[in-house]
PDB file with SEQRES, HELIX, SHEET and CRYST1 records, atoms N, CA, C and O in Angstrom:
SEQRES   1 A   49  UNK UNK UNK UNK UNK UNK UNK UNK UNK UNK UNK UNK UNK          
SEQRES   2 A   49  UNK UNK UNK UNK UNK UNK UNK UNK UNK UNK UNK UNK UNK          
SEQRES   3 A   49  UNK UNK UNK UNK UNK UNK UNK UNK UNK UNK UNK UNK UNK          
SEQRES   4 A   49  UNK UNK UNK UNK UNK UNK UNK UNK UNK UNK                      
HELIX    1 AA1 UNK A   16  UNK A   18  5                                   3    
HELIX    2 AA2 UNK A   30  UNK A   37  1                                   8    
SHEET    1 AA1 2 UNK A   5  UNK A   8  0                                        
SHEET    2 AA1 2 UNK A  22  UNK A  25  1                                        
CRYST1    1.000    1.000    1.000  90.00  90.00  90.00 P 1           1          
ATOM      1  N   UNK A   1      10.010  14.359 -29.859  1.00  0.00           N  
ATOM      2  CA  UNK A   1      10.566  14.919 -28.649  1.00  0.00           C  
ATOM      3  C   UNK A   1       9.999  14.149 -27.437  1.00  0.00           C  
ATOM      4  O   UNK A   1       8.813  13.818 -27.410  1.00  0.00           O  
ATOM      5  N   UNK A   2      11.020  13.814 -26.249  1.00  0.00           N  
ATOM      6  CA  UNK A   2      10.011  12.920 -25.070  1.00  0.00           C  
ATOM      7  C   UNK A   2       9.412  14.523 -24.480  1.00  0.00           C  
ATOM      8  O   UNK A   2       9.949  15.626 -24.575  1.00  0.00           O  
ATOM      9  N   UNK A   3       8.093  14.123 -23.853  1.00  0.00           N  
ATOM     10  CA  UNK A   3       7.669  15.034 -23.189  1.00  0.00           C  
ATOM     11  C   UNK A   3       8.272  14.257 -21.591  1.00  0.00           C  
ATOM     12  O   UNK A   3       8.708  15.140 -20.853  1.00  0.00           O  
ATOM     13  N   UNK A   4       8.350  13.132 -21.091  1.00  0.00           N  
ATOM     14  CA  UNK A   4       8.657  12.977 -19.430  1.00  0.00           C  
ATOM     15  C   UNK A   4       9.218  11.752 -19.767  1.00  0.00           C  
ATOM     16  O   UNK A   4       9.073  11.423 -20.945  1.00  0.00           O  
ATOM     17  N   UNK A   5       9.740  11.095 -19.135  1.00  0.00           N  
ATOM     18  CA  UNK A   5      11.403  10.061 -18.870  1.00  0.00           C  
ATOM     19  C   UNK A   5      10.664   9.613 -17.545  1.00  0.00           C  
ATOM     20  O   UNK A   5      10.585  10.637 -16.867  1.00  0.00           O  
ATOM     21  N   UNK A   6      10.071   8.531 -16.841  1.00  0.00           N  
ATOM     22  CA  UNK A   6       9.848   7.941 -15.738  1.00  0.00           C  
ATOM     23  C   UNK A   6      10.930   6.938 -15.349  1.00  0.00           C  
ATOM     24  O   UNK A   6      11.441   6.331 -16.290  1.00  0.00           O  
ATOM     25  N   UNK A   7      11.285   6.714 -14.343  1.00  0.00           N  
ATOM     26  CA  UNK A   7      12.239   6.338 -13.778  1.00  0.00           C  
ATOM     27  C   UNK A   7      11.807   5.772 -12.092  1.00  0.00           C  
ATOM     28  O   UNK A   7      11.153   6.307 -11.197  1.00  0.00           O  
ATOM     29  N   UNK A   8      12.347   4.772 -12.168  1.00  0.00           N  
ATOM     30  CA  UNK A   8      11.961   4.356 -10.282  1.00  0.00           C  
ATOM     31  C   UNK A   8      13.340   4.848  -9.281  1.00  0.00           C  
ATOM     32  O   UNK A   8      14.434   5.194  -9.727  1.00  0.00           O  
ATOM     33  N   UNK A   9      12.980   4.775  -7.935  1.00  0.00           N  
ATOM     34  CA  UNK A   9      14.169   5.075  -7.004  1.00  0.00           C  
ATOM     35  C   UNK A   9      15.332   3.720  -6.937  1.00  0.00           C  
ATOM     36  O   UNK A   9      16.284   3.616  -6.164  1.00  0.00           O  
ATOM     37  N   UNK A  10      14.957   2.890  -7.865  1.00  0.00           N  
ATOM     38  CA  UNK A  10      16.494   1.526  -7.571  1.00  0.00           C  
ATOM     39  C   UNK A  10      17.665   2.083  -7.946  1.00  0.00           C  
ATOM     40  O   UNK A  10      18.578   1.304  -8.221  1.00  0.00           O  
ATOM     41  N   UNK A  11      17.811   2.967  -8.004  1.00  0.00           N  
ATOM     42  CA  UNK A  11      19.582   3.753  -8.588  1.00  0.00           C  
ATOM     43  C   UNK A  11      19.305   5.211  -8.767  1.00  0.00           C  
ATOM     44  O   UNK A  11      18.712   5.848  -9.637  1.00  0.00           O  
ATOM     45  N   UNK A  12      19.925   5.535  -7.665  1.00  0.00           N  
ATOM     46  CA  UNK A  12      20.126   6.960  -7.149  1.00  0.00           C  
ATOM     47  C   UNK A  12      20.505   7.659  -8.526  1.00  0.00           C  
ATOM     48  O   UNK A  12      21.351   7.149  -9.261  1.00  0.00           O  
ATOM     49  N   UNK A  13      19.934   8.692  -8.813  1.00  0.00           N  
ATOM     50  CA  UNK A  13      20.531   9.428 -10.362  1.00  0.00           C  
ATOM     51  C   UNK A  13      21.184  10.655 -10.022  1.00  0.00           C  
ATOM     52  O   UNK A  13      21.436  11.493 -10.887  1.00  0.00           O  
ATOM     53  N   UNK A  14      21.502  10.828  -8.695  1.00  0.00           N  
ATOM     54  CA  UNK A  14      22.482  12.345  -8.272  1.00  0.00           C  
ATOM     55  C   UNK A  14      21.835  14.195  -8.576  1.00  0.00           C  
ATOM     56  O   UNK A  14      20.962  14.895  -8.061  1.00  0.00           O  
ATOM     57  N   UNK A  15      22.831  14.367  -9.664  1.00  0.00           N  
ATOM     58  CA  UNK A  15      22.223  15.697  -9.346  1.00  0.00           C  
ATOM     59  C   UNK A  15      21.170  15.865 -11.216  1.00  0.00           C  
ATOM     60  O   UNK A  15      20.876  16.867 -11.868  1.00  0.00           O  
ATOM     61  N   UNK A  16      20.916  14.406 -11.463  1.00  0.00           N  
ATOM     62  CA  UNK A  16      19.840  14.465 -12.911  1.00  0.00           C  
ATOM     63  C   UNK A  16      18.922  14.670 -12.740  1.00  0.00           C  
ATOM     64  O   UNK A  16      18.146  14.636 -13.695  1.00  0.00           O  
ATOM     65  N   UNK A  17      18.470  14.985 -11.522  1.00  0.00           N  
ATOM     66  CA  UNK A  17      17.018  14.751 -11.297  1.00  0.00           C  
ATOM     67  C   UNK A  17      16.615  16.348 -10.739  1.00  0.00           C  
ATOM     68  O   UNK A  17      15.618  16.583 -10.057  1.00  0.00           O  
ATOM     69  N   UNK A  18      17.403  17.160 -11.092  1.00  0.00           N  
ATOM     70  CA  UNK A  18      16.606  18.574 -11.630  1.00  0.00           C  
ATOM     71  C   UNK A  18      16.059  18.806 -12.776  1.00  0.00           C  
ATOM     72  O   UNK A  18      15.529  19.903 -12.947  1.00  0.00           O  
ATOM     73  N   UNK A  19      16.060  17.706 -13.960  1.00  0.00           N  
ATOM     74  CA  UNK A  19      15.864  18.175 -15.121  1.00  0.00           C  
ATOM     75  C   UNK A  19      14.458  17.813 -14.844  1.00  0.00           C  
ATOM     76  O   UNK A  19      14.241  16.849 -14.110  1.00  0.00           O  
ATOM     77  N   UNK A  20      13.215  18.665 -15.492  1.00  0.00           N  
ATOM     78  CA  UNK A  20      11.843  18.919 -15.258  1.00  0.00           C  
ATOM     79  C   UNK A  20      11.464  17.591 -15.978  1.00  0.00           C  
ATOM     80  O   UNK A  20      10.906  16.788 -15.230  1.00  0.00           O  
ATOM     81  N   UNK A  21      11.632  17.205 -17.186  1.00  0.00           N  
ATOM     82  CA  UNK A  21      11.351  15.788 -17.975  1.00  0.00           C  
ATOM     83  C   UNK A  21      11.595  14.786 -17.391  1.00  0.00           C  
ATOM     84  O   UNK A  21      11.108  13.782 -17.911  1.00  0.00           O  
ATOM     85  N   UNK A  22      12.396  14.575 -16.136  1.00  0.00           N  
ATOM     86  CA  UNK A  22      12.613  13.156 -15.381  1.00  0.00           C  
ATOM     87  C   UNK A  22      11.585  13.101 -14.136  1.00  0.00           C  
ATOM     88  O   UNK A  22      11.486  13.934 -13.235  1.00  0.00           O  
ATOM     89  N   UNK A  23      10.637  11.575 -14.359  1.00  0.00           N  
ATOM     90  CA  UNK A  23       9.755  11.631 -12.687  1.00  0.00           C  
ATOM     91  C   UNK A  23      10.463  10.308 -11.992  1.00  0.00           C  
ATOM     92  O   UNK A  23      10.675   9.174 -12.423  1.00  0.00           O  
ATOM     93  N   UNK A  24      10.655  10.763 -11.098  1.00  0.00           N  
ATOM     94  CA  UNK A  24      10.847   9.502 -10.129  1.00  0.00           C  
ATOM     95  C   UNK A  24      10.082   9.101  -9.365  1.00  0.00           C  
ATOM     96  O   UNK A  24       9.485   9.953  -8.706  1.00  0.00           O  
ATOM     97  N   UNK A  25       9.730   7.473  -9.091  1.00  0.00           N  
ATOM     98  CA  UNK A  25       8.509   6.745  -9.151  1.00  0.00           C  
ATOM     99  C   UNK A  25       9.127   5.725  -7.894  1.00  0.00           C  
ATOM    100  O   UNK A  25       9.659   4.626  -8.052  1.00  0.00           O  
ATOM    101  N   UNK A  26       8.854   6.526  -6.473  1.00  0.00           N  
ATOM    102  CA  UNK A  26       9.323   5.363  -5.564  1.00  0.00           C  
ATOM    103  C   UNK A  26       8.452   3.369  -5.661  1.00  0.00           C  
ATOM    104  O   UNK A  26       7.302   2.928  -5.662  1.00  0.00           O  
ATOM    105  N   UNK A  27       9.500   2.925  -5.708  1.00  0.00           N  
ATOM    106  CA  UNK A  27       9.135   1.450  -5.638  1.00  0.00           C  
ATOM    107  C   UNK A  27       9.177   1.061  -3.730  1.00  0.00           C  
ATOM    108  O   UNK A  27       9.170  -0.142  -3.473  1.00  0.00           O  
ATOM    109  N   UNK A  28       9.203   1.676  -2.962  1.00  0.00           N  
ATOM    110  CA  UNK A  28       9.162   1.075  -1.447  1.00  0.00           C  
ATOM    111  C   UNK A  28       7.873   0.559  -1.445  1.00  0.00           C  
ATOM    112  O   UNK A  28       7.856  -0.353  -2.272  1.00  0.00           O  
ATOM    113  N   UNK A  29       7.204   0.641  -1.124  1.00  0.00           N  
ATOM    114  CA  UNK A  29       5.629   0.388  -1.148  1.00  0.00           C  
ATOM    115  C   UNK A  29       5.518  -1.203  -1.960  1.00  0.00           C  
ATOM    116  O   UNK A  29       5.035  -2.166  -1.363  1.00  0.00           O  
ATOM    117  N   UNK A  30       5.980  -1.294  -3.233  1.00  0.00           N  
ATOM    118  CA  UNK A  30       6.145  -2.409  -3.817  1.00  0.00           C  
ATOM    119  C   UNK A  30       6.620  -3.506  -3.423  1.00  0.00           C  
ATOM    120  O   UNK A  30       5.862  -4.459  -3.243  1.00  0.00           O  
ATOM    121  N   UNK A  31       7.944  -3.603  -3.209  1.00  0.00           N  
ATOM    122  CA  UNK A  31       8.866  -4.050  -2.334  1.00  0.00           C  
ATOM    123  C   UNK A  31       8.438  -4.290  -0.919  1.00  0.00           C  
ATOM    124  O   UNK A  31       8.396  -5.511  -0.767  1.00  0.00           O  
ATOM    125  N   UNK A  32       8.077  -3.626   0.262  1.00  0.00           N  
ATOM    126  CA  UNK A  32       7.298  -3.650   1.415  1.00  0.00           C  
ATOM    127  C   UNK A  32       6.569  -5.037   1.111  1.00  0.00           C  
ATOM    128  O   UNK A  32       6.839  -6.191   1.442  1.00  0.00           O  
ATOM    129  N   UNK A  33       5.548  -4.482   0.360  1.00  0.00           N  
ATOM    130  CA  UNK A  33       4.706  -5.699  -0.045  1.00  0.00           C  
ATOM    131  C   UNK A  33       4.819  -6.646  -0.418  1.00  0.00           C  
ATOM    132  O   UNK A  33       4.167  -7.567   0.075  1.00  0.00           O  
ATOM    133  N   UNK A  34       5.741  -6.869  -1.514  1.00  0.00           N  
ATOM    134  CA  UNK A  34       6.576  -8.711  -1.681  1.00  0.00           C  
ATOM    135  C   UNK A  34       7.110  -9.186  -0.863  1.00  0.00           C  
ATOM    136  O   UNK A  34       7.101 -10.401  -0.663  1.00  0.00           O  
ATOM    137  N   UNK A  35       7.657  -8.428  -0.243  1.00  0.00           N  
ATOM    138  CA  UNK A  35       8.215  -9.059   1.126  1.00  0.00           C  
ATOM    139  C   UNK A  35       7.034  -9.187   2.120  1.00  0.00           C  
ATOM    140  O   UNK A  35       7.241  -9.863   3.128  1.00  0.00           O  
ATOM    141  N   UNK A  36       6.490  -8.932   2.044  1.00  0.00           N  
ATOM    142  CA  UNK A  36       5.495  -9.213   3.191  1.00  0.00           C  
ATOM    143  C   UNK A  36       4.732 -10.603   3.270  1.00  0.00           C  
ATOM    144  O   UNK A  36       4.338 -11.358   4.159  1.00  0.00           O  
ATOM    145  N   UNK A  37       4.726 -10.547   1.734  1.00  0.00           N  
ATOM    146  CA  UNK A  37       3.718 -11.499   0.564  1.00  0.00           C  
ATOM    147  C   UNK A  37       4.733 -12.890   0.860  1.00  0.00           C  
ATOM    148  O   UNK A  37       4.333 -14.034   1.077  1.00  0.00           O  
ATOM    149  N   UNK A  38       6.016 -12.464   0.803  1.00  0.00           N  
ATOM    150  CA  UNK A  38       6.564 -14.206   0.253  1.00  0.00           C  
ATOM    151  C   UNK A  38       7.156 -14.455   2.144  1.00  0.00           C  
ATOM    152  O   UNK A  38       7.686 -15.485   2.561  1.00  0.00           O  
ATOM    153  N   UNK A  39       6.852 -13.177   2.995  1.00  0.00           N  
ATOM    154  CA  UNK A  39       6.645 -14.147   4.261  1.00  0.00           C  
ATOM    155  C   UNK A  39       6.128 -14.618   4.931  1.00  0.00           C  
ATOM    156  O   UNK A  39       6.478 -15.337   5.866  1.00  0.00           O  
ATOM    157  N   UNK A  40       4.857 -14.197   4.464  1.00  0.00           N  
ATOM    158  CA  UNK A  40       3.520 -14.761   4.330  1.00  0.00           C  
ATOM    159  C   UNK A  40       2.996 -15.961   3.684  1.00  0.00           C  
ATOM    160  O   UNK A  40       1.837 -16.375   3.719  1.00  0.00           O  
ATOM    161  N   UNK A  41       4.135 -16.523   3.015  1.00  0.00           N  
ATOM    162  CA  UNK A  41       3.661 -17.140   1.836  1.00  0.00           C  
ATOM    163  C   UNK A  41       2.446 -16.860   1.094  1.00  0.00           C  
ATOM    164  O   UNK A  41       1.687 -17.828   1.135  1.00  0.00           O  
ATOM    165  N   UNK A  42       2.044 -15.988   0.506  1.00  0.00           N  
ATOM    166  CA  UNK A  42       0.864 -15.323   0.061  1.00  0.00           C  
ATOM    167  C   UNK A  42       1.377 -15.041  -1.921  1.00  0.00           C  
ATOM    168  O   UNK A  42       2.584 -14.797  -1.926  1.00  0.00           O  
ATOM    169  N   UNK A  43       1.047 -15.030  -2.776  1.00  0.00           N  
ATOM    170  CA  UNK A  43       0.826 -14.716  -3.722  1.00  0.00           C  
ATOM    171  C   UNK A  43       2.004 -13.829  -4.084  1.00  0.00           C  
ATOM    172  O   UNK A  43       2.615 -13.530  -3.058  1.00  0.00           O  
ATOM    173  N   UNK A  44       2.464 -13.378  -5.021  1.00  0.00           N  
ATOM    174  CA  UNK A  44       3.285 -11.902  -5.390  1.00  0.00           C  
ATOM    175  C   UNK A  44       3.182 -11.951  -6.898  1.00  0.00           C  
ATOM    176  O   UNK A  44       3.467 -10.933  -7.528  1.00  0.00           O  
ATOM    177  N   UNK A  45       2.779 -13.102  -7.563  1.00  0.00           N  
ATOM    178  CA  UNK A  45       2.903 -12.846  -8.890  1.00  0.00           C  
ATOM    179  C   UNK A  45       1.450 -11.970  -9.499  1.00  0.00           C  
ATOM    180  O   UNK A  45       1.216 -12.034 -10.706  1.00  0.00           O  
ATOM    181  N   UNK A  46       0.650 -11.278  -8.706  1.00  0.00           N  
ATOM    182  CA  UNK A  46      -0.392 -10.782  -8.542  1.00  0.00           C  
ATOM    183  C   UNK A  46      -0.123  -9.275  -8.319  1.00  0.00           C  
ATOM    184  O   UNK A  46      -0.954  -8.502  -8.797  1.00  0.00           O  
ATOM    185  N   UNK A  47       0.717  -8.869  -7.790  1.00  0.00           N  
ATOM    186  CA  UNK A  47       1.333  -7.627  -8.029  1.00  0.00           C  
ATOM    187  C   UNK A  47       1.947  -6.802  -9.004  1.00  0.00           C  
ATOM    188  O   UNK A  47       2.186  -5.594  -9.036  1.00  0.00           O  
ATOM    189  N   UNK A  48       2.189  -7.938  -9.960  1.00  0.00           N  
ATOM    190  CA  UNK A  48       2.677  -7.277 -11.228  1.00  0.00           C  
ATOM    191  C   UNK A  48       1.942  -7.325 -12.593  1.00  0.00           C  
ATOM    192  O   UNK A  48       2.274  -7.183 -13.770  1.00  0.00           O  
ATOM    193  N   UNK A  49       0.312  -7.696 -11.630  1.00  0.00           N  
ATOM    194  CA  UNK A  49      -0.772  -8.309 -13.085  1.00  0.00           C  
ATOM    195  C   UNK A  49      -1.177  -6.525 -13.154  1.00  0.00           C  
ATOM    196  O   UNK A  49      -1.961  -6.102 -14.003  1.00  0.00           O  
TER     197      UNK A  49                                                      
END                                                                             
């Protein structure tokens, strides 16, 4: 049986996301930061170590 289903915010899931077993896991913060990173020219493959 799954006990929880994780899921990120890249695709809106409507009205699925009342079911108690689904978490949604904002990625902004992530994103923010690569972008920040590659206009920076700074590193990003370090974010996903």
């Amino acid at each position: 049986m799954i006990e929880q289903l994780v899921v990120t915010n890249t695709i809106p899931l409507g009205s699925k996301t009342g079911c108690r077993k689904i978490r949604v896991l904002s990625v902004a913060g992530l994103l923010g930061e690569a972008i920040k990173r590659i206009h920076f020219n700074d590193s990003v493959s370090s974010l996903f170590v």
